[in-house]
Structures are given as C-alpha cells and as structure tokens.
C-alpha positions in Angstrom: -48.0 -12.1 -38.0 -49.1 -15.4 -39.1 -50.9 -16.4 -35.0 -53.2 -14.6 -33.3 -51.4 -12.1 -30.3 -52.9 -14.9 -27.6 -50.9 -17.6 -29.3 -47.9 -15.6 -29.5 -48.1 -14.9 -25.8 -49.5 -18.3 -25.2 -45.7 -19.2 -26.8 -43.5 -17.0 -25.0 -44.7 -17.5 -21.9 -44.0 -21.6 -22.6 -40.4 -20.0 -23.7 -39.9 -17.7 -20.2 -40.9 -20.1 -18.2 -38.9 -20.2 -15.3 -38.8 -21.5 -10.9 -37.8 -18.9 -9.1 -39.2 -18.5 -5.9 -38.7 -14.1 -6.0 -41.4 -14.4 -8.7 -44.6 -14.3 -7.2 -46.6 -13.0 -11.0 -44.7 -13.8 -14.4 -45.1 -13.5 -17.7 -48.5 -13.6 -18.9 -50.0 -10.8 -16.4 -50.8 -7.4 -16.8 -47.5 -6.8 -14.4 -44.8 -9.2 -12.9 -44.7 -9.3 -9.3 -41.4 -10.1 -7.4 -39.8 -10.0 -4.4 -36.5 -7.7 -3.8 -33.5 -8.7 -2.6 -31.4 -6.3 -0.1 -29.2 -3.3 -0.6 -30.2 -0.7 -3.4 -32.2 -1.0 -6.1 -31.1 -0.5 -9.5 -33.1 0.4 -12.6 -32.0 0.7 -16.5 -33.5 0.6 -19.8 -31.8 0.4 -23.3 -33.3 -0.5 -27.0 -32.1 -2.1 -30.2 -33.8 -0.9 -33.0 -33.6 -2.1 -36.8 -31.7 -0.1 -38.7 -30.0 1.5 -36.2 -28.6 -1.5 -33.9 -29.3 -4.4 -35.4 -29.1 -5.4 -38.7 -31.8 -8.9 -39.8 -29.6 -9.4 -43.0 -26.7 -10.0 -40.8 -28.0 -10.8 -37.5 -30.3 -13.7 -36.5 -33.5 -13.7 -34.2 -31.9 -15.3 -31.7 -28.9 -13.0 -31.9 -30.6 -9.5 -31.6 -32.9 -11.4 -28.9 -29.4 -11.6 -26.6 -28.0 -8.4 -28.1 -30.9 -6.3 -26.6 -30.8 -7.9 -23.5 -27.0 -7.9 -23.1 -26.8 -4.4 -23.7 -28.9 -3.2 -20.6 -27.1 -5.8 -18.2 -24.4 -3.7 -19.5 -25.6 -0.7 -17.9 -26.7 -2.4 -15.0 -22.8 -3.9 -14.5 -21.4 0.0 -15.5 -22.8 1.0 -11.8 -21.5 -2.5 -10.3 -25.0 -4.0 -10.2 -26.3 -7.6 -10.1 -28.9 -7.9 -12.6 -32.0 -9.4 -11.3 -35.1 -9.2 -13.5 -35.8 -7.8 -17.3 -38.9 -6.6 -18.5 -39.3 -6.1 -22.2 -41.2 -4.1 -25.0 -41.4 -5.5 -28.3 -42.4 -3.4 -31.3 -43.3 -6.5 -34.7 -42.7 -5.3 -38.3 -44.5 -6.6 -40.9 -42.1 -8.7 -42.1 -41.7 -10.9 -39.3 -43.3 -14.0 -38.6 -44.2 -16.5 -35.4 -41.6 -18.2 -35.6 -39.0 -15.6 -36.2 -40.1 -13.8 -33.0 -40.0 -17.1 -30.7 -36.3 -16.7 -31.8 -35.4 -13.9 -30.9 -37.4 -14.6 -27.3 -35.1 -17.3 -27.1 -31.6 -15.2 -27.5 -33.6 -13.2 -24.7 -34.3 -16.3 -22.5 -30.1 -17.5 -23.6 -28.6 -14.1 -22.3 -30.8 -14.1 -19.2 -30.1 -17.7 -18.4 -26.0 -16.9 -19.0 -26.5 -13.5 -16.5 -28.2 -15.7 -14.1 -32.0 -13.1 -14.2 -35.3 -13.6 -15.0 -37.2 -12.2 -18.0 -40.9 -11.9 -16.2 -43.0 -9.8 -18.4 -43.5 -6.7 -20.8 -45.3 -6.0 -23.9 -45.7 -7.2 -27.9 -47.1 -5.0 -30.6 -47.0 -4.0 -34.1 -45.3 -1.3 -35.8 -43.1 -0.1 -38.5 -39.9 -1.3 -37.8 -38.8 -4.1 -35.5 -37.8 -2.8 -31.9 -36.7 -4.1 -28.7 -36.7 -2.2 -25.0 -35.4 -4.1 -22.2 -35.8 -2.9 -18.4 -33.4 -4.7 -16.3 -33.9 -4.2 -12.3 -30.7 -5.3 -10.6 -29.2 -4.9 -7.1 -26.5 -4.0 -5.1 -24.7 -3.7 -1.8 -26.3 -0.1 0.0 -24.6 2.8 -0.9 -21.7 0.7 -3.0 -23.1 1.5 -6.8 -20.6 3.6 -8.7 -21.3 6.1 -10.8 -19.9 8.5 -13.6 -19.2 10.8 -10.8 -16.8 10.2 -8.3 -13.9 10.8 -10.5 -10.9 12.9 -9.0 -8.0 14.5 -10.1 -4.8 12.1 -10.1 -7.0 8.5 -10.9 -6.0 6.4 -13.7 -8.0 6.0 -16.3 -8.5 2.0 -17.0 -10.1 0.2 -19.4 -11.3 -3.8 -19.7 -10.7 -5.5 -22.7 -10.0 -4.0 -26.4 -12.0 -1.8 -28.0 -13.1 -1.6 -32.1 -14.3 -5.3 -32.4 -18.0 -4.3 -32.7 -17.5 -1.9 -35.2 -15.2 -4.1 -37.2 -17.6 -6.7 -36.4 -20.7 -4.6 -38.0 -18.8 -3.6 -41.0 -17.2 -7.5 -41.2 -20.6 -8.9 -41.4 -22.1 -6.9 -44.1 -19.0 -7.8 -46.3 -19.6 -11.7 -45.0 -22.8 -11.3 -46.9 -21.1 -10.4 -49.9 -18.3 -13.1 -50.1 -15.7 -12.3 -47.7 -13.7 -15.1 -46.2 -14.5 -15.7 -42.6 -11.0 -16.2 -40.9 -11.1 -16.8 -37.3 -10.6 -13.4 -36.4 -13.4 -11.6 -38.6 -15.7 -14.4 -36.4 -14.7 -12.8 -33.2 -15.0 -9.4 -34.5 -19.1 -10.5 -35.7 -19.4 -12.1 -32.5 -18.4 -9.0 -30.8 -21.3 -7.2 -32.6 -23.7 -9.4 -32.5 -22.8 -10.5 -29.0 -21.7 -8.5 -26.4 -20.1 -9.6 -23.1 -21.2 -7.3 -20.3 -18.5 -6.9 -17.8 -20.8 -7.7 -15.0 -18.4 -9.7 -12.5 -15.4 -7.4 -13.7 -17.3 -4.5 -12.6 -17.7 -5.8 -8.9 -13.8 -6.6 -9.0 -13.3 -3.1 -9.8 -15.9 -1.8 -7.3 -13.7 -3.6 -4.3 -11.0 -2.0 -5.5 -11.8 0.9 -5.6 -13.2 2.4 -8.5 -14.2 6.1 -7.7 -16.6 6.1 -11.7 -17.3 3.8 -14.2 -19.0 3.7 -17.7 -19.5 1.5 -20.0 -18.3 1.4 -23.8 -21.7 2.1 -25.6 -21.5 4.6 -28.0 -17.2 4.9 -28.5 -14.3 5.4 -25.9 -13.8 9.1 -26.3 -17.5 10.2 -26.1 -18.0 8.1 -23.3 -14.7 8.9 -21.1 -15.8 12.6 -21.8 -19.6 12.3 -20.2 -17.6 10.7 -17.4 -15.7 13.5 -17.1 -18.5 16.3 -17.5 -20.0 14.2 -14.7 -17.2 14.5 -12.0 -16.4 18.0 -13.4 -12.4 17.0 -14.3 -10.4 16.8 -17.1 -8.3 13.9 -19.0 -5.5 13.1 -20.7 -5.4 9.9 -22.9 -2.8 7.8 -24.2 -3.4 6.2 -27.8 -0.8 4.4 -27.6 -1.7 2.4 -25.0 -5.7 1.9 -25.8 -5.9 -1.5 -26.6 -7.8 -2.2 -30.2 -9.2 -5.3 -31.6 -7.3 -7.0 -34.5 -9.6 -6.7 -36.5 -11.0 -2.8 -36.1 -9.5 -0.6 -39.2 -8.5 3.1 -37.8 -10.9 5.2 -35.7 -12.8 2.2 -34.6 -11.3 1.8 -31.1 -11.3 5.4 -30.4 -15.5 6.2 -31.9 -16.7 2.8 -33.1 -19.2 2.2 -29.9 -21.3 -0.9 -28.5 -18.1 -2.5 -27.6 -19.5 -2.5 -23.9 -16.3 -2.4 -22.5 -15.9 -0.6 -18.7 -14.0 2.3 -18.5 -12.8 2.7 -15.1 -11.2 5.4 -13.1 -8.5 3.6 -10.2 -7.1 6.1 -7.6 -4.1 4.9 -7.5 -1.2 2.1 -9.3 -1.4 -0.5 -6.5 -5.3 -0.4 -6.9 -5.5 -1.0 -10.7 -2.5 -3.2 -10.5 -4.5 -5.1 -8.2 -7.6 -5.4 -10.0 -6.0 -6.5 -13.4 -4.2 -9.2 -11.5 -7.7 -10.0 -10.2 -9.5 -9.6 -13.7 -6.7 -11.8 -15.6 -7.2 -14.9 -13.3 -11.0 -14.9 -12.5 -11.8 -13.9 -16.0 -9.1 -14.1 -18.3 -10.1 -10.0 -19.3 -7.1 -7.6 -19.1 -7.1 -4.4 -17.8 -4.9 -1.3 -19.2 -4.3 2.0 -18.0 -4.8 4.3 -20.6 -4.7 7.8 -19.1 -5.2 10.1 -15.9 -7.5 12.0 -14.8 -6.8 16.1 -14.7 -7.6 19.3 -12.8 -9.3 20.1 -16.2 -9.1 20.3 -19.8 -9.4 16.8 -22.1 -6.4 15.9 -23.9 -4.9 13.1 -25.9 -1.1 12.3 -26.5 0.4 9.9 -29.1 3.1 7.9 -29.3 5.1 10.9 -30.1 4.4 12.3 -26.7 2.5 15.0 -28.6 -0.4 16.2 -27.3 -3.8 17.8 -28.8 -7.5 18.7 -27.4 -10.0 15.8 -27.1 -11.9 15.2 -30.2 -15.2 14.3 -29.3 -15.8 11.4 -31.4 -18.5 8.4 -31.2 -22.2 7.9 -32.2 -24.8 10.6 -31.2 -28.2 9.5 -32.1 -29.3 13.2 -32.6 -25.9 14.9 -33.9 
C-alpha cells in the first residue's frame, strides 16, 4: 500500500460519509453506534473473495465494491428484510494500491446509496489475497421474515427473473478480454456478474402474498431449491421447460451456474402467485414463473417430454 493505514481510513471515512440521524458513531470508531428501527432484527454476512468471486482482470474496483455488498442485501431481501446498515471487513493484497481500494469503497458507498443503507464501519488489513466481508443488519415487520422453512406440500414453486446470466456473464468476460465482440446481450450477461440486482422490493411483494419460504439464487437453482426443501422437510418436482434462462447462458448454466441472486419462492396457491407476478411486472418490470410444486417427498425433475428423473444436485459447493 502506497499511504499509511491512517490515511487510508482518513479516505474512506471522507468516502462513507453520510447524515443520518440512526447513526449516532460512524465510521472511523472502534464500533458504529446506531439506533434500531421496529419489528425484528435481521443479521447476514457474505464475502467475495479473489479467485473465487471476483475476478480484477475482468472486474473493476468499483465493481467488486457493489458486488460484495449486493450480495449480502441479497440475503437480507431472501427473508423479506429491509436492509439498514453494512459493516465491512476488508482483507488488501499486495498488489493493490490507494487508489484502487478508494474504488472499490466507492462501488460499496454506490450499492448502499441505490439500497437506500448505510455503510458505518468495519475493518482494513493486509493479506494474501484481496477479500471482502460485508455484514448487513436489516429489519422487518415482527414475526413477518420468511424463511427456507415454511414450505408445504401442494405450493408452487416460483421464481423471479431468468437464471444463467451470471455464469454466462463470468465466462463472457474472460473471453471479452481476449477479443470477443461485445453485443448488447454479452453486456447484460457481464453486468449480471459483475452486478447483481437483489430482489429486495420483490421479496416484500411476495411476503404479502403469501410466500410460505424463500431463497435466494446464490450458488445455482437446483442446490438452492433443494436446501429449501431439506429445510421444510418436502419434496419437489421441477419443470425445465418452464425455468426461464438468460439468452446468453450456454447449457447447465440456468440450472447450476449460481450468483444469479434470483428469489426462489414457494406460493400456496395459483391466485396468490398470479397475483404477485401481476404485482412484480408493473412495480418492477421483473416476471415471475412457476416452475414446479412442491411434494409429500422425493425431488424430481420433468422435461419437456413429460419425463421425469431424480433431482441432480447440481451448483457450486465451496468444499465438494
């Protein structure tokens, strides 16, 4: 690092500042103070790690700086929260410099402006390879979050959005770098990547009607629509043919590709997911599509053939 640690934190704090009466202690503290709102609290953490998440020869500062933060808003909206405040831990390789770190404090400072929080403190050091842990405390309405669990036999399985364009997007941008043209539809794809939308205001449509689990889309549809199921102890049976994929995702990638952040929804009924993709379409132009239905047990998929076969479990494990 080319400044001393006090004039980096000297920097971001410049950077983070924000007026917001809840924050009593901000950045620059040993810890943020705040004052709560009402109903439950909410806590989550995720990371983005080099190598693993984020990629500098594709992605800029300021873009893993929103990626990281997007990504834990994402859990936050997956239990119909409101995210509130973001704490962050930030782990410097050697071959970053000042300036490239006030970037990516500034994709923190964009995604928390565009979620409508506050980034009020957390922690810079060195290390190996670059790393960055968000905390987001959000809030919602007492004894209204939803979780993996409430699942029941009968629901329909929904889904916001399309799913593959992060994983197209990853393997888009690495050919980018290499001379590929970039049409209008590999842009969306990187953008998708680099990114993410967090369905925050879709989640709360699905919560008032009537969402009995949610989870978001973070490491691939099936892996994730099967922990929802070991959590409410039923079973599944997917459609392919109606899983809505990216235009630009090649085959597997809506299915196992991951970090497309997506919600997968379960609806107990037509009239309530009809209801909430009418919603979804004209408050935020997102669709919604019914995908499956939730079983007694077993996990199974059906094609367009109407044949079925077990549930593969596919998507990204970091320890498999």
């Amino acid at each position: 690092m080319d400044i001393s640690e006090d004039e980096l934190l000297a920097a971001i704090r410049r950077v983070l500042s924000v007026s917001d009466p809840a924050i009593i202690v901000a950045v620059g503290d040993d810890a943020a103070v705040v004052r709560p709102g009402g109903g439950d609290l909410v806590l989550t953490t995720d990371a983005v790690v080099e190598g693993v998440h984020v990629d500098r020869a594709t992605a800029t500062a300021r873009e893993i700086g929103y990626k990281a933060v997007a990504v834990t808003v994402s859990d936050a909206a997956a239990v119909a929260a409101s995210p509130r405040f973001a704490l962050s831990s930030l782990t410097l390789s050697p071959e970053v410099d000042a300036a490239w770190t006030m970037e990516l404090f500034g994709g923190m400072r964009e995604a928390c402006d565009e979620f409508a929080m506050s980034l009020v403190g957390g922690n810079v050091s060195s290390g190996p390879v670059l790393s960055v842990t968000v905390m987001v405390t959000g809030e919602v309405a007492a004894g209204r979050a939803i979780s993996r669990a409430g699942a029941e036999a009968g629901d329909l399985v929904t889904l916001t959005g399309s799913l593959g364009g992060s994983a197209a997007g990853l393997r888009l941008a690495r050919e980018v770098v290499h001379g590929r043209e970039v049409t209008d539809e590999v842009r969306d794809a990187i953008r998708r990547h680099q990114r993410p939308t967090p369905r925050v205001g879709e989640a709360q449509v699905l919560a008032r009607h009537g969402a009995t689990a949610m989870i978001d889309v973070s490491d691939g549809l099936v892996i994730d629509l099967t922990r929802l199921c070991e959590a409410s102890d039923v079973g599944v049976r997917l459609d392919l043919g109606r899983i809505p994929a990216h235009p630009a995702s090649a085959e597997g990638e809506a299915l196992g590709g991951g970090e497309d952040y997506e919600l997968i929804a379960t609806m107990p009924s037509d009239a309530a997911a009809s209801d909430a993709a009418a919603e979804l379409r004209e408050v935020f132009g997102v669709p919604l599509s019914v995908i499956g239905r939730i079983t007694d047990s077993g996990r199974e998929s059906v094609d367009e053939a109407g044949a079925s076969r077990p549930l593969e479990r596919l998507g990204w494990d970091h320890f498999g």
